[in-house]
N, C-alpha and C positions, 0 to 999 in steps of 0.2 A: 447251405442256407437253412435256417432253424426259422418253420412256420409258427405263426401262432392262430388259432381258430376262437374266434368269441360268437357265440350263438350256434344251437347243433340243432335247428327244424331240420323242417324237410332238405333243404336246399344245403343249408351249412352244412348237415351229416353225409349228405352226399358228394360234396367237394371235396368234406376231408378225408374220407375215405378215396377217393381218388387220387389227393397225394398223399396219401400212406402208401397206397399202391403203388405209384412215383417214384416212392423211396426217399419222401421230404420224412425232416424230424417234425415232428407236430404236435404242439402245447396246445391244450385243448380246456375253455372254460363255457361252463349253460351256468345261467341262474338254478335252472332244474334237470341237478346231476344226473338223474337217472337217462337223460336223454342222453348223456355220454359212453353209455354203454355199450353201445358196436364201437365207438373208438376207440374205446380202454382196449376193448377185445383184440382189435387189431393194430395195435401197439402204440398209441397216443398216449399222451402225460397230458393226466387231467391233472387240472389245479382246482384253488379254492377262489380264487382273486384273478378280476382283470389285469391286476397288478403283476402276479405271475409270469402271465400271458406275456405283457409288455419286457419282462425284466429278461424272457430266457428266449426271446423271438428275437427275429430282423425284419422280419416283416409281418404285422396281425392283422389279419385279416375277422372283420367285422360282418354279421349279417344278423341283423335284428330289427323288429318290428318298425320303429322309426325315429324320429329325428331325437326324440327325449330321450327313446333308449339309448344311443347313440351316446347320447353329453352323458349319460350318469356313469353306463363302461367306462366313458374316457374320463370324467373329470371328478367321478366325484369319488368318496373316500375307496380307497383302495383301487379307485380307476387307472386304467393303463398309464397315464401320464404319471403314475406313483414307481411304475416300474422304468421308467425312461433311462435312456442313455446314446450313447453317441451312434447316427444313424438310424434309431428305430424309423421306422416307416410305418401308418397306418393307411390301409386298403379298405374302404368302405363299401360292403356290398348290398347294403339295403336302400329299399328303396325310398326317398327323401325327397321332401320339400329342396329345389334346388339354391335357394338362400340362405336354406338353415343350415345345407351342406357348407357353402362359404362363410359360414360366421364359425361352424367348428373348426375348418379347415385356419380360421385367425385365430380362435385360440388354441389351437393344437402348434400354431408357429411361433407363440410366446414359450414353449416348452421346447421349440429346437424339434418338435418333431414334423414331418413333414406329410400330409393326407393326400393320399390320392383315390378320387371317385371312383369304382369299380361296379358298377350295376351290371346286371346281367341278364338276357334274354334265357329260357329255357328250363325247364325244372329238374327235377332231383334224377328221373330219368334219364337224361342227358348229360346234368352234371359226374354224375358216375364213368361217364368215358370220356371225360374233359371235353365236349361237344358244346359248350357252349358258347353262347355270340355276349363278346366283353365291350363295353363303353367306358374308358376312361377320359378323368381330367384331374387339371393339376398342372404343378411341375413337369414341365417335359423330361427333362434330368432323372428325375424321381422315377419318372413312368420309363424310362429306359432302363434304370435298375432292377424295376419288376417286370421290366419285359419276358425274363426266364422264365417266372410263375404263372404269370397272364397267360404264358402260350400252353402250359400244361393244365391251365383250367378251361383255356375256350378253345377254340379252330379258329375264330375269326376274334380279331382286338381292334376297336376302330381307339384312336387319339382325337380328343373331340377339342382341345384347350383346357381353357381355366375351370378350376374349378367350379360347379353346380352346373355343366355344358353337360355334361352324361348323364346324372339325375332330371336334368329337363327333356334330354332324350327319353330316356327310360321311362316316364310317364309318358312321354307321347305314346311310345310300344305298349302302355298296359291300356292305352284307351282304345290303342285297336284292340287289344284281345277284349275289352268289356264290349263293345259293340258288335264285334263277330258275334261271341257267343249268342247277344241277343237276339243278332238277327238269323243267325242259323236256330234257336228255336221258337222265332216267331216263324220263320219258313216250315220247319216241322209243322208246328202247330195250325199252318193256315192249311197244309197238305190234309193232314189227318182229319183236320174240319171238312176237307171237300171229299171224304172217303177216299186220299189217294193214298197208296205208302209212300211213306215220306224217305224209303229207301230210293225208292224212284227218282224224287227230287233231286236228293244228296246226288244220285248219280249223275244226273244230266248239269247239276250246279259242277260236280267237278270233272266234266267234259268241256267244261266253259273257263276263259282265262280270270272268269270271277273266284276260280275253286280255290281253298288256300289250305294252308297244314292242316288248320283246327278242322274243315270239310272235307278233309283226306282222313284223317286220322284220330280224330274225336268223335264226329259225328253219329258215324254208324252205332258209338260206343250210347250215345245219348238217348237214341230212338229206344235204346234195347233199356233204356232207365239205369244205366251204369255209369257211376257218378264219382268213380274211388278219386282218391281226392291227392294231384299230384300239386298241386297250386289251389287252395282252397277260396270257396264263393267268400268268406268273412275277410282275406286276408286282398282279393282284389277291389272288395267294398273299400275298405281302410284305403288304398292305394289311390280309387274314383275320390275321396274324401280329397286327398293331396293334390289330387288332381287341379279338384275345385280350388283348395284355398291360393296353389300355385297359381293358376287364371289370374284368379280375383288380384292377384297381390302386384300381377303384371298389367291390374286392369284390362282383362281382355274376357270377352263375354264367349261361352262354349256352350251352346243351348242343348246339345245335346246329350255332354254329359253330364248333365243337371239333372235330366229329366231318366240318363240311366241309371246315375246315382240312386235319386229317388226308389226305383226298381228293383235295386240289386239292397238297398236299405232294408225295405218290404220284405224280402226277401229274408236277408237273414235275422230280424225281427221274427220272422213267422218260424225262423227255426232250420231253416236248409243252410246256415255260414258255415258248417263242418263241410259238407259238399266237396266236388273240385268245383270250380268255377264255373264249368257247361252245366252244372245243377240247376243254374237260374232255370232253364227249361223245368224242373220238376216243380218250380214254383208257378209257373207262366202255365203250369198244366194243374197247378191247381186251383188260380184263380178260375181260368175257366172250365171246372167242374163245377164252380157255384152260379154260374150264370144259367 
């Protein structure tokens, strides 16, 4: 089975390099080559064109900022649908408006090519040992085909239906992680205001069935102002942005993550969106340095 990879951030460079490791063949396209470079290294075929990608794959697999980047890889001049042929499959793994995913998904089937949503829980960390949690939809057909792949990129693949059913999961999943984050450092931050260590907290928060990965395993990382950035604060803003215009479009009012939005906005306006995403605390610590 001959991979294709379009987008190498953090997350794409880390799955592809896990099926390298796999032992998949894997065509590899960034808008900004240089980011290809552990791929080339360990043995990927970079190209110049999504076009490429499409022509020498069976299955390309997609991970890019969002829904526009999406249509221009695929449609526009030298986009994947330039390299099409019998069977391509495209696997989308960013994160998306879930309507704008089914209107690509119709015009990707005017080309005989068939889309299937692939979102994914977990960052580059995880994706390096195929450890991650997959949401598909689609074609069930389709999604039977890349069952092989799915299972070498995640440990768990849920089938959710039709297409934009995984993308509207996958925003629900990133509004828990915006909302954790914030509340685990408005918890910090209430602690440290009452002279307590806010190690303290974290530790009786995860003796409690309240405690969760991010307060197992980020937390401690946060107090200590360590912020390396495995899912960055500007890339889950973008994401709360989606969030919101999904709601709105389903008419459905989410007061809360308006007003996180809002936050995480401020946020990287003031300059913390390079961050990981538990940064919003460095921000929440520095408003109230001015107070």
């Amino acid at each position: 089975m001959k991979i294709g990879l379009i987008g190498t951030g953090m997350l794409g460079n880390a799955v592809g390099l896990h099926l390298l490791d796999a032992g998949f063949q894997l065509t590899v396209f960034n808008r900004t080559r240089e980011k290809t470079k552990e791929l080339e290294k360990n043995g990927a075929h970079i190209v110049e064109t999504p076009k490429e990608v499409g022509s020498n794959s069976d299955i390309v697999i997609t991970v890019v900022k969002d829904a526009n980047a999406v249509k221009q890889i695929s449609f526009d001049l030298d986009g994947i649908v330039k390299g099409n042929h019998k069977g391509l499959i495209v696997c989308d793994m960013s994160t998306i408006n879930p309507l704008e995913s089914k209107k690509i998904a119709n015009q990707f089937s005017e080309y005989d090519i068939a889309l299937l949503d692939t979102p994914v829980m977990g960052g580059p960390n995880v994706a390096i040992s195929g450890d991650l949690v997959l949401m598909a939809a689609g074609n069930k057909d389709i999604f039977e085909k890349c069952k092989e792949l799915l299972d070498v990129i995640a440990t768990k693949v849920f089938f959710l239906g039709e297409n934009g059913t995984a993308h509207a999961v996958k925003l629900a999943m990133n509004l828990q992680i915006a909302m954790l984050a914030l509340a685990l450092s408005e918890g910090i931050t209430l602690t440290k205001g009452a002279n307590v260590d806010p190690k303290i907290f974290l530790e009786i928060l995860n003796s409690t069935y309240f405690k969760t990965g991010m307060s197992e395993k980020k937390a401690f990382k946060m107090v200590q102002d360590e912020f390396e950035a495995t899912f960055t604060l500007k890339n889950l803003k973008k994401d709360i942005d989606t969030i919101s215009e999904t709601a709105q479009s389903y008419g459905l009012e989410l007061p809360m993550i308006e007003k996180a939005l809002q936050v995480y906005r401020n946020a990287e306006n003031d300059g913390f969106g390079n961050l990981d995403y538990t940064g919003i605390l460095a921000y929440i610590k520095k408003i109230n340095e001015k107070i």
